[in-house]
C-alpha positions in Angstrom: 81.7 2.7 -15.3 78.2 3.6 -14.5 77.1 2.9 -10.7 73.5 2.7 -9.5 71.9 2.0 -6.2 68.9 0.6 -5.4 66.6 -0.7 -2.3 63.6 0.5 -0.2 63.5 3.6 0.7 65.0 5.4 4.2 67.7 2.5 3.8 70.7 4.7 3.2 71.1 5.1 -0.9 71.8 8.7 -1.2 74.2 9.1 2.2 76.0 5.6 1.0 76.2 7.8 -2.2 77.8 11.0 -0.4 80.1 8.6 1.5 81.6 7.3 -1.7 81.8 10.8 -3.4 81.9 13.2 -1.0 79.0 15.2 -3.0 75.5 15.7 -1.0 72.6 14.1 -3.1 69.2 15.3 -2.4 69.4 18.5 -3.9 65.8 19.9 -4.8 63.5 21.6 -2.5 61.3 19.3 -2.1 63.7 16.1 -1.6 64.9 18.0 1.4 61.4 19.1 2.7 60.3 15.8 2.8 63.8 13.6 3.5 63.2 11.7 0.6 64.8 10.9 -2.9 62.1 11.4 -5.2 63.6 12.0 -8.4 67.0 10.4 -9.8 70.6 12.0 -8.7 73.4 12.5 -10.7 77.4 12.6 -9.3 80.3 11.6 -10.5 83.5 10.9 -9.0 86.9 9.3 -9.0 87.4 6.1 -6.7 91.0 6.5 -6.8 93.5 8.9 -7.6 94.1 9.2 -10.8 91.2 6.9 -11.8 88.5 8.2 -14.6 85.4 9.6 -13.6 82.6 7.0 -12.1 79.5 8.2 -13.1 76.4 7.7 -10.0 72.7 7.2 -10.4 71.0 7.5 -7.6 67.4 6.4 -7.5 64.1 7.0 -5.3 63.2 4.0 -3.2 59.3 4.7 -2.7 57.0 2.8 -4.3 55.6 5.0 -6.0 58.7 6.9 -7.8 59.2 3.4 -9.3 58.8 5.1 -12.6 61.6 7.1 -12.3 64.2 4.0 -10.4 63.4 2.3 -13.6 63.9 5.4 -16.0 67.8 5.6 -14.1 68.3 1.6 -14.0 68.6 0.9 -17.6 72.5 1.2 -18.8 74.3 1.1 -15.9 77.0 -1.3 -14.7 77.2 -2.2 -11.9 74.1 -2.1 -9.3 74.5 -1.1 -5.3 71.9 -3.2 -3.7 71.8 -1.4 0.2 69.6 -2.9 2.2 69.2 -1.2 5.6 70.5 -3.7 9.4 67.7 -2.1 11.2 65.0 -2.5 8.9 66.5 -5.9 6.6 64.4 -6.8 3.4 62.0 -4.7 2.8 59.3 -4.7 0.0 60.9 -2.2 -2.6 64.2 -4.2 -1.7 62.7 -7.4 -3.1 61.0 -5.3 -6.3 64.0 -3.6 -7.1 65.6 -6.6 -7.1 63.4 -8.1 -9.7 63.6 -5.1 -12.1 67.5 -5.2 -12.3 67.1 -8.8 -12.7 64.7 -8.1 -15.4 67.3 -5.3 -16.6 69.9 -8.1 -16.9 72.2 -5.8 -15.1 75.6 -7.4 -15.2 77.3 -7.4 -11.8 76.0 -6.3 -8.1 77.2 -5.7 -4.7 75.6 -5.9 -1.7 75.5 -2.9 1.0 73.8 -3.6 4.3 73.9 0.4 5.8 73.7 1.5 8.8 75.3 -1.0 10.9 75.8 1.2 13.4 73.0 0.9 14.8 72.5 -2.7 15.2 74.4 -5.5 17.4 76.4 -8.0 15.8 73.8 -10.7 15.9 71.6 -8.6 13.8 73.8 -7.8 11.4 74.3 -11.6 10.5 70.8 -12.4 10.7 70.1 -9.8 7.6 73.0 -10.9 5.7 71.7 -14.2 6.1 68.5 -12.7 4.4 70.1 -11.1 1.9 71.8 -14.6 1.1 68.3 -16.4 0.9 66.9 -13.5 -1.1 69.5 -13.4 -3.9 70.3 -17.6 -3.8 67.4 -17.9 -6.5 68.7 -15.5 -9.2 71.7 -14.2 -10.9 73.7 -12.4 -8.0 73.2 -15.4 -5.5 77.3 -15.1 -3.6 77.6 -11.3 -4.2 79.7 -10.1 -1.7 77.7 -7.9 1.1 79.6 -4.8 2.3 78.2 -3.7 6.0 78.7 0.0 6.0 78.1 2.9 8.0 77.7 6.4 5.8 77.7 8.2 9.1 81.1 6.7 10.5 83.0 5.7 7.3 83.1 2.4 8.2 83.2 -0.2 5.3 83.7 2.6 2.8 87.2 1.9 1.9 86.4 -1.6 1.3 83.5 -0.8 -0.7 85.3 1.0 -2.8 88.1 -1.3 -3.0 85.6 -3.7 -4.8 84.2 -1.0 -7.1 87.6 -0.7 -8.4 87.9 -4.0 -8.6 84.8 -4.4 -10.7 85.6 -1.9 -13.3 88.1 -4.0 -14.6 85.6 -6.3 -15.5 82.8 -3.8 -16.8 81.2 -5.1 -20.3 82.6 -3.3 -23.3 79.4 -1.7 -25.0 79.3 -2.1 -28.8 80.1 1.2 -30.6 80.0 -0.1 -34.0 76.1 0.3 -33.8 74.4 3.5 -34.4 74.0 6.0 -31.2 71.7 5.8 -29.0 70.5 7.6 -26.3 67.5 7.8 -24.2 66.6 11.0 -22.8 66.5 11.3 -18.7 66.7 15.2 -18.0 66.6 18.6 -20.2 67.0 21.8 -19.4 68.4 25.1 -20.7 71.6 26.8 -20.5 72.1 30.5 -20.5 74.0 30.9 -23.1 74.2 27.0 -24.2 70.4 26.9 -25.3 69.2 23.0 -24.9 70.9 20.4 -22.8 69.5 16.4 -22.6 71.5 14.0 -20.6 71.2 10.2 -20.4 73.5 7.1 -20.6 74.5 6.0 -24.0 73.6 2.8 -24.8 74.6 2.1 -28.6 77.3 3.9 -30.7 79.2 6.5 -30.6 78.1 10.8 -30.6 80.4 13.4 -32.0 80.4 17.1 -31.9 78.3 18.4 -35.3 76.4 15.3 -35.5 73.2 15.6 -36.5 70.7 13.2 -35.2 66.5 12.5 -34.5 64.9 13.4 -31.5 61.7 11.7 -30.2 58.9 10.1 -31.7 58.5 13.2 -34.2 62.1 12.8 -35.3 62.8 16.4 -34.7 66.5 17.1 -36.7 69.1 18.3 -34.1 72.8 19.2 -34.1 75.0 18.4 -31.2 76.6 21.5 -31.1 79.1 20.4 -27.9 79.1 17.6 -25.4 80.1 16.0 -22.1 81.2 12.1 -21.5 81.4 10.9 -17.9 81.0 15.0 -16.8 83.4 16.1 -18.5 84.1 18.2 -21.7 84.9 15.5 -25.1 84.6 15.7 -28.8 83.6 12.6 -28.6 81.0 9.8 -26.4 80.5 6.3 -26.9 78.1 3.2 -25.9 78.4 3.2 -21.6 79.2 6.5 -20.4 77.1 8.9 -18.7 76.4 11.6 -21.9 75.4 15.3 -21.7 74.6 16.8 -25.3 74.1 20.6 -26.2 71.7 20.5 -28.8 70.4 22.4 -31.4 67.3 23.1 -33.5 65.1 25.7 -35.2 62.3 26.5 -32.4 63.7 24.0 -29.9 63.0 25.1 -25.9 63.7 22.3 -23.0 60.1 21.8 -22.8 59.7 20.0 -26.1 61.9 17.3 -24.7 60.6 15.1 -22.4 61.9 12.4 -20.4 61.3 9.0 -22.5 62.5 10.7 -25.3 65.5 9.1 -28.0 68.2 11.0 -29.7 69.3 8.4 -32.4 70.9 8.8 -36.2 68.0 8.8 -39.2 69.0 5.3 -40.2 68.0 4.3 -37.0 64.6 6.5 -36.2 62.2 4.2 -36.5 59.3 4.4 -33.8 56.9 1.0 -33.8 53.6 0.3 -31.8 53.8 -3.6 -32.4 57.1 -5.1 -30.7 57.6 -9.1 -30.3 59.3 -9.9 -26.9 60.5 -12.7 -25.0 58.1 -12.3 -22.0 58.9 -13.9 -18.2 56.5 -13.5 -15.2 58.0 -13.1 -12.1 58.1 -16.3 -9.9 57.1 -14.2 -7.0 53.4 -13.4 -9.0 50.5 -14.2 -7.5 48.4 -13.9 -9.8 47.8 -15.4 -13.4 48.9 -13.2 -16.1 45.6 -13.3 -19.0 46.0 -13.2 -22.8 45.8 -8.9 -23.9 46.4 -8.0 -20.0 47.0 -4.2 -20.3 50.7 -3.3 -18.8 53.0 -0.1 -18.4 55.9 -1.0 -20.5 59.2 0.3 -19.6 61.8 0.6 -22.0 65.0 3.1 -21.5 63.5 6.2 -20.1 60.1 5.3 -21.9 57.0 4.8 -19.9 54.2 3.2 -22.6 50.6 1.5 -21.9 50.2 -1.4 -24.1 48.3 -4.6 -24.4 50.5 -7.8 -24.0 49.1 -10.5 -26.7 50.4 -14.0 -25.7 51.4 -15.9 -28.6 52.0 -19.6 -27.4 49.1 -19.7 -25.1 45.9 -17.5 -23.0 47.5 -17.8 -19.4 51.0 -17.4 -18.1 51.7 -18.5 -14.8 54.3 -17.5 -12.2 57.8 -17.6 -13.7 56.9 -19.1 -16.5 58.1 -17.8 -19.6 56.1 -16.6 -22.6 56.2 -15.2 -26.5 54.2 -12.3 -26.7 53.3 -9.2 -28.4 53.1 -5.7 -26.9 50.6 -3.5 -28.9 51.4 -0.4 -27.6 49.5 2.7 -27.1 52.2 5.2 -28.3 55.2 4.4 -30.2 58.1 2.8 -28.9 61.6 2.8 -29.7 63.6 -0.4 -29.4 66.1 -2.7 -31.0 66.8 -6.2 -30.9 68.0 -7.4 -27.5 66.5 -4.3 -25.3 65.3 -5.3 -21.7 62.2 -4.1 -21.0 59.7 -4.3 -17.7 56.0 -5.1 -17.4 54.0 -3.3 -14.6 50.7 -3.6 -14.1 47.6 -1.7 -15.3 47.6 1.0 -12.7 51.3 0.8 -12.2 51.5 -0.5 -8.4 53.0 -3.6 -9.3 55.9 -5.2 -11.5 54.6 -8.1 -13.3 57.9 -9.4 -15.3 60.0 -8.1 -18.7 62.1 -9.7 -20.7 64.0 -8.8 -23.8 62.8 -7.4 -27.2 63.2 -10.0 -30.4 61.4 -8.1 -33.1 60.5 -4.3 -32.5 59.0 -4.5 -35.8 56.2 -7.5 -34.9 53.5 -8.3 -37.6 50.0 -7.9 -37.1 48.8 -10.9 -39.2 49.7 -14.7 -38.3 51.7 -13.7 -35.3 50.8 -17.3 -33.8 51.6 -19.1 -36.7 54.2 -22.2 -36.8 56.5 -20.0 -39.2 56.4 -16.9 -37.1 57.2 -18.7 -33.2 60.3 -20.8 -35.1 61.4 -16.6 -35.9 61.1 -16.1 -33.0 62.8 -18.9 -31.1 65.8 -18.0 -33.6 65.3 -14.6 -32.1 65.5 -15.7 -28.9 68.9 -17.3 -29.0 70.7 -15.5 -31.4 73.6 -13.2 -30.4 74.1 -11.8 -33.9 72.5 -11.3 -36.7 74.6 -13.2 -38.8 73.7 -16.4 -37.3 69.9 -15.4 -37.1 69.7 -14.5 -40.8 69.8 -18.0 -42.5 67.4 -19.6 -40.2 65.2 -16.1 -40.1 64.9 -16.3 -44.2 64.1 -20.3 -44.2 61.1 -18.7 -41.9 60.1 -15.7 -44.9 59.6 -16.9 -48.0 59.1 -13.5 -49.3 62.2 -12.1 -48.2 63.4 -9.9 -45.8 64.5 -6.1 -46.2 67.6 -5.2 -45.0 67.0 -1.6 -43.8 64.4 -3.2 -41.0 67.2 -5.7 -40.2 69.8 -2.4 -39.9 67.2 -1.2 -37.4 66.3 -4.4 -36.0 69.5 -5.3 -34.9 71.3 -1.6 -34.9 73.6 -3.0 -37.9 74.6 -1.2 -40.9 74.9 -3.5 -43.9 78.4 -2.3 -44.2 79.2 -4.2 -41.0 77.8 -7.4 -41.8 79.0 -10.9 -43.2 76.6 -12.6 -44.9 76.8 -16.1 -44.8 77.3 -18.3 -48.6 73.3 -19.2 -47.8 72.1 -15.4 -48.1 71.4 -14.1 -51.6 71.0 -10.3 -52.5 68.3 -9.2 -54.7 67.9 -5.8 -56.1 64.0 -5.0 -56.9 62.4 -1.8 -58.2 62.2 -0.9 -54.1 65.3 -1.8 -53.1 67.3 -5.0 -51.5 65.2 -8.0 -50.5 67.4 -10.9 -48.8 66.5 -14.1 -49.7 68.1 -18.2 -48.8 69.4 -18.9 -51.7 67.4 -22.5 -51.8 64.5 -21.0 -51.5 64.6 -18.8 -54.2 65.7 -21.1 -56.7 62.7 -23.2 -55.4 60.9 -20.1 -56.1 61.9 -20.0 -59.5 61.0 -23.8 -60.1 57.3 -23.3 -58.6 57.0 -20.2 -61.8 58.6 -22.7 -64.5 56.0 -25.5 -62.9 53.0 -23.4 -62.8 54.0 -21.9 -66.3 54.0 -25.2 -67.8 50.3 -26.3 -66.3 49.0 -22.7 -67.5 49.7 -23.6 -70.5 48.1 -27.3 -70.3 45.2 -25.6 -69.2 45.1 -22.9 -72.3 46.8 -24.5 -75.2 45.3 -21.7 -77.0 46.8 -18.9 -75.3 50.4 -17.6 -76.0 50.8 -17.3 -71.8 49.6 -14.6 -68.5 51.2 -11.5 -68.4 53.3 -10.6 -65.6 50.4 -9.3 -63.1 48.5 -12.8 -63.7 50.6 -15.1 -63.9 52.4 -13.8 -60.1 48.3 -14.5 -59.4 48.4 -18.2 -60.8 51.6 -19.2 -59.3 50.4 -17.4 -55.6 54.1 -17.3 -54.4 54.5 -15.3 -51.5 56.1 -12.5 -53.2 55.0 -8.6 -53.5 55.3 -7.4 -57.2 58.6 -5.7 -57.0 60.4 -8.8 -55.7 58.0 -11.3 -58.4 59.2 -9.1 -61.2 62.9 -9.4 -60.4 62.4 -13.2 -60.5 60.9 -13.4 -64.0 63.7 -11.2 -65.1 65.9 -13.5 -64.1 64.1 -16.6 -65.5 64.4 -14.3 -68.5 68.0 -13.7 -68.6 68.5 -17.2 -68.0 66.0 -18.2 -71.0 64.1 -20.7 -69.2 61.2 -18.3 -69.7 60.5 -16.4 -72.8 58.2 -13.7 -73.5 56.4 -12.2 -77.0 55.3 -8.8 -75.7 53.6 -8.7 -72.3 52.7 -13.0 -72.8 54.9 -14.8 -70.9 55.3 -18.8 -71.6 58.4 -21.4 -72.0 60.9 -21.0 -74.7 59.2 -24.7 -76.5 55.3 -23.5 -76.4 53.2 -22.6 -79.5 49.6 -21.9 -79.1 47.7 -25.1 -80.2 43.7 -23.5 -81.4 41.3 -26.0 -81.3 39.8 -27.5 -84.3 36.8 -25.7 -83.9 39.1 -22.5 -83.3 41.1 -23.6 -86.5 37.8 -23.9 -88.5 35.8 -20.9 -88.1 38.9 -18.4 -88.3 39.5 -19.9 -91.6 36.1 -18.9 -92.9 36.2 -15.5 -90.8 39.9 -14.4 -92.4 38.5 -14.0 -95.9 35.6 -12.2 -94.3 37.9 -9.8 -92.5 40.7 -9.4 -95.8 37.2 -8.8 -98.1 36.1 -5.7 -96.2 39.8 -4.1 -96.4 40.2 -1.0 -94.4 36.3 -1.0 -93.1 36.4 -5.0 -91.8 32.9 -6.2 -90.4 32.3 -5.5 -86.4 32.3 -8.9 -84.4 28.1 -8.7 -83.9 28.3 -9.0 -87.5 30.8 -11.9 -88.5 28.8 -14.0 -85.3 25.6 -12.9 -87.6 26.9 -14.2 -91.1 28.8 -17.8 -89.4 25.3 -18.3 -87.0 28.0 -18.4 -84.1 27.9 -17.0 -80.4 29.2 -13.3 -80.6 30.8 -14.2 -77.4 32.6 -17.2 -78.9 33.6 -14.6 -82.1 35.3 -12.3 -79.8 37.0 -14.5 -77.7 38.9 -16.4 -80.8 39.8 -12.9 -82.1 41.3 -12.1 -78.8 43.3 -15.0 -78.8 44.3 -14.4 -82.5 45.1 -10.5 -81.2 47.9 -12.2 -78.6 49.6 -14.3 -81.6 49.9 -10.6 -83.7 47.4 -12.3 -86.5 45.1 -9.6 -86.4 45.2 -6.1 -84.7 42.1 -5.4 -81.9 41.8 -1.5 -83.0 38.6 -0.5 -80.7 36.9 -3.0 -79.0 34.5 -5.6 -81.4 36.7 -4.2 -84.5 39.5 -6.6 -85.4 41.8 -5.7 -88.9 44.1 -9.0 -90.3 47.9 -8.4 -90.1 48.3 -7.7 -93.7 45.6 -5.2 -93.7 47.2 -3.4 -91.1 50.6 -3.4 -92.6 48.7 -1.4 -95.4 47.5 1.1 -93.8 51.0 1.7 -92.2 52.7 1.7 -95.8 50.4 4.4 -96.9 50.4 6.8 -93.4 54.5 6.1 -93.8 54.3 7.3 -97.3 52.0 10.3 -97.0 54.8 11.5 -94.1 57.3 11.3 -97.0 56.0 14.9 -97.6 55.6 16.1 -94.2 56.5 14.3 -91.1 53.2 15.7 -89.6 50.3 13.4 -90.2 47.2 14.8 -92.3 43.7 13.2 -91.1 42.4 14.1 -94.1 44.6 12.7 -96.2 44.9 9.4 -94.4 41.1 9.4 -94.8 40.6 9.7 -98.1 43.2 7.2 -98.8 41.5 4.4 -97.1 38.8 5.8 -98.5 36.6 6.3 -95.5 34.7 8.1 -92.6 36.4 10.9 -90.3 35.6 9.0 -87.3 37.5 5.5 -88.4 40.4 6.6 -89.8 40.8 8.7 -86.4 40.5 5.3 -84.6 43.2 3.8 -86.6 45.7 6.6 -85.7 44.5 6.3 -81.8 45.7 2.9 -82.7 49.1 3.7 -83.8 49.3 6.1 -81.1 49.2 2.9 -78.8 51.7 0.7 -81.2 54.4 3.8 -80.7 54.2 4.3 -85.0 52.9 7.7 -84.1 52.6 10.7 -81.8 50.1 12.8 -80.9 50.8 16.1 -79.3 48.3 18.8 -78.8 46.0 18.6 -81.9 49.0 17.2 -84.4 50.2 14.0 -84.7 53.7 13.0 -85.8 55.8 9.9 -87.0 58.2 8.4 -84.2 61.2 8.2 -86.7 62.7 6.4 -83.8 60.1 3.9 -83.7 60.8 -0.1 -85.3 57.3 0.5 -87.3 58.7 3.6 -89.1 62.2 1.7 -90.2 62.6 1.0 -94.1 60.8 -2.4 -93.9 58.0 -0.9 -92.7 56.4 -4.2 -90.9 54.6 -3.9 -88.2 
């Protein structure tokens, strides 16, 4: 169990502490100089004989080491709320009770110190504001422990209930990947580097190798501590000390706000979608891209907050929004954070984090806040997922929802509504209605493509994902074609993609002029007339020439060698008989042969082997070309 205290400051947190432990807190120079916590403390301690170590945080109660209460808040346990008989509420007692509210911290107890110096009467009249101060929230009925550090009185009992409260600590998930955020560093003689923090996530072995920071610096944990003492082994809610090592790696390069986390898990975002709540004690209006100081772990990050449902959020209200931070941030699904203000005087309000991985475009839209909401009340991602992928028609990657939700795909169950589909780049996850609605829309918008060009075979791949508009990126479009094609609703005839029943249907004034321009085209053999020239003879439109050509090109009638030259199938199928028989000889081709066969220029015949370079009958490498025995144009039928 991890303890930590919390209240104003001169109320008692550190002697409370040294009470409980019998270890003095306070320990740097200038905490003593000045009689005040200013950083956070560190002891750990037994409550009973025989009992495991219980690890202490002690935090600084002056406003303005809030920073650091907040950097020693997140992970613990259990929270000692003292509040001072003398003094009573005080103003850091009522904002540190807000952050571990905030912090979702899951069980408190009261202390009211130094009840040696009051009277009775007093005593009751600030456990009677402690009651009023705590009726509102989530530990109104804690029970209040009056205490005196200096006598011993109440100790016992105090720790009595801290016993008592162990047995009902939460059980951290370890099935997760580590994590850890960094809180202090410092070197070892002997050791090298040491970080220290709680463990919020997983589990940490001795030669692991994991990230550290924003940079993802490669580390080895070359030995550890759990709970302050020596382990092969820590886990998700213990108090974790790691020796680390690197290449070039000094204590200085690690900073407090920094994460140690496996490479699955290292991924650093500066757009994260929370569910935001103001505090109900606010006073004043919270506006639409308010800068903050965000406060997540051990991170301290300045961010805008975009409100998403809304330009004003009022006191208490609650709020979808979107941090767009000023440095990266590292953060999982269902992290607490806390919002102070500009100038970091103030907390504002926190909340959790649904989606650390927020987009930048239509993050208002109807789709997006029903995401969200999903977010916002799911417990796993197993139940998220099917509602999540009704919201993404495009799919959903499961590495970001491994890192979303610190969830290896080995660990999940996907429900019977999830399919899996490979893509050149990986999974996508899809709802299985969806993509079978998906493939309908393609067979739909196939069928009016082809309504609309009679006279075309069909769009290749890359047009036809533009004329159906699905929201799909290529990799995923191209894995549902191929499956259209395995299933034969679709069919293709090279790139042209159309359904299995269409035949392209040429006008009659298509059907007409290619009749008088194949005799044309057969008549001038292996030197056919240019398009300019077949327009010239038929008193056409070049334009109208070229583009029935083209269309002939798709059905494999004739053969577009360079641009405005087209050759009829049979003509082509020549030229390949003789260039296959020349090779008979020698399987490297002659120019000059294959020119003076076709009888004629240099420059032509060289076009027509650029040609069957592009058809895959030959080869060119360096200056020589050769036939691709292994291509269908050079089997024994010889048909092209």
């Amino acid at each position: 169990m991890i303890v930590g205290t919390a209240g104003h400051i001169d109320h008692g947190k550190t002697a409370l502490l040294q009470a409980l432990t019998g270890q003095a807190g306070d320990t740097r120079q200038e905490e003593r100089a000045r009689g005040m916590t200013i950083d956070l403390g560190y002891r750990y301690a037994a409550l009973a004989e025989g009992a495991p170590l219980t690890g202490f945080i002690d935090v600084p109660g002056h406003e303005r080491f809030i920073h650091n209460m907040l950097a020693g808040a997140h992970g613990i346990d259990l929270v000692l709320l003292v509040v001072a008989a003398d003094d009573g509420v005080m103003p850091q007692t009522r904002e540190h009770l807000s952050i571990i509210e905030l912090l979702g911290i899951p069980q408190a107890l009261v202390v009211i110190s130094k009840c040696d110096r009051v009277e009775p009467q007093r005593l009751a009249e600030v456990q009677a504001q402690v009651t009023a101060l705590l009726a509102p929230g989530p530990y109104a009925g804690v029970a209040q422990f009056p205490v005196s550090s200096l006598s011993g009185a109440g100790i016992e009992a105090l720790r009595e209930a801290l016993l008592a409260a162990e047995a009902h600590v939460r059980q951290r998930s370890v099935r997760g990947g580590f994590r850890l955020a960094v809180d202090r560093a410092f070197a070892v003689s002997g050791a090298g580097v040491v970080v220290t923090g709680t463990a919020l996530a997983g589990q940490v072995s001795v030669g692991d190798t994991l990230l550290l920071g924003k940079a993802g610096k490669s580390v080895r944990v070359r030995g550890l501590h759990a709970q302050n003492q020596a382990a092969l082994v820590a886990e998700a809610g213990q108090r974790v000390a790691l020796n680390i090592s690197a290449e070039k790696l000094s204590a200085e390069q690690v900073h407090r706000g920094d994460w140690l986390l496996p490479e699955w898990l290292h991924a650093p975002s500066v757009r994260v979608d929370i569910d935001l709540t103001l505090l109900a004690g606010e006073t004043r209006v919270f506006e639409h891209f308010s800068a903050v100081h965000v406060h997540l772990g051990t991170q301290d990050v300045t961010a805008r907050v975009a409100l998403l449902e809304g330009e004003r959020l009022e006191a208490g209200q609650r709020m979808f929004a979107q941090l767009l931070l000023n440095a990266p941030l590292q953060a999982v699904h269902g992290d607490r954070l806390v919002l102070r203000d500009q100038r970091a005087q103030r907390t504002l309000g926190g909340g959790r984090v649904l989606d650390p991985f927020a987009p930048s475009r239509q993050r208002r839209s109807e789709e997006r806040l029903r995401q969200l909401q999903v977010l916002r009340n799911a417990d796993s991602l197993e139940r998220a997922l099917p509602v999540l992928l009704e919201a993404a028609p495009g799919g959903l990657e499961p590495q970001r929802l491994e890192r979303q939700f610190n969830r290896l795909r080995e660990t999940w169950q996907l429900p019977e509504a999830v399919l899996v589909i490979a893509t050149r780049q990986g999974q996508l996850l899809f709802d299985r209605v969806q993509w079978q609605a998906l493939k309908q829309q393609v067979l739909e918008r196939l069928a009016q493509f082809h309504e609309q060009e009679p006279d075309q075979l069909g769009p290749d791949r890359d047009r036809l994902r533009r004329f159906t508009a699905l929201p799909l990126e290529r990799p995923a479009f191209v894995s549902l074609l191929d499956e259209l094609l395995g299933e034969g609703t679709i069919s293709s005839s090279g790139p042209w993609l159309h359904l299995p029943g269409h035949r392209v249907q040429l006008s009659e004034a298509d059907t007409a002029l290619w009749v008088r321009l194949l005799p044309r085209l057969l008549a001038g053999e292996f030197d056919p007339p240019w398009v300019r020239t077949l327009a010239g003879e038929e008193g056409c439109d070049e334009a109208d020439v070229r583009l029935l050509l083209r269309k002939l090109a798709r059905l494999g009638l004739v053969h577009q060698v360079v641009r405005d030259l087209f050759y009829p199938e049979t003509t082509l199928k020549r030229m390949a008989e003789l260039l296959l028989r020349q090779a008979e000889t020698s399987p490297i081709v002659q120019v000059a042969a294959f020119r003076d066969g076709l009888a004629i220029g240099r420059k032509r015949t060289v076009q027509i082997l650029e040609y069957f370079d592009r058809v895959g009958l030959t080869r060119r490498v360096g200056d020589l070309r050769h036939i691709r025995v292994d291509s269908a144009l050079a089997q024994p039928q010889r048909e092209l």
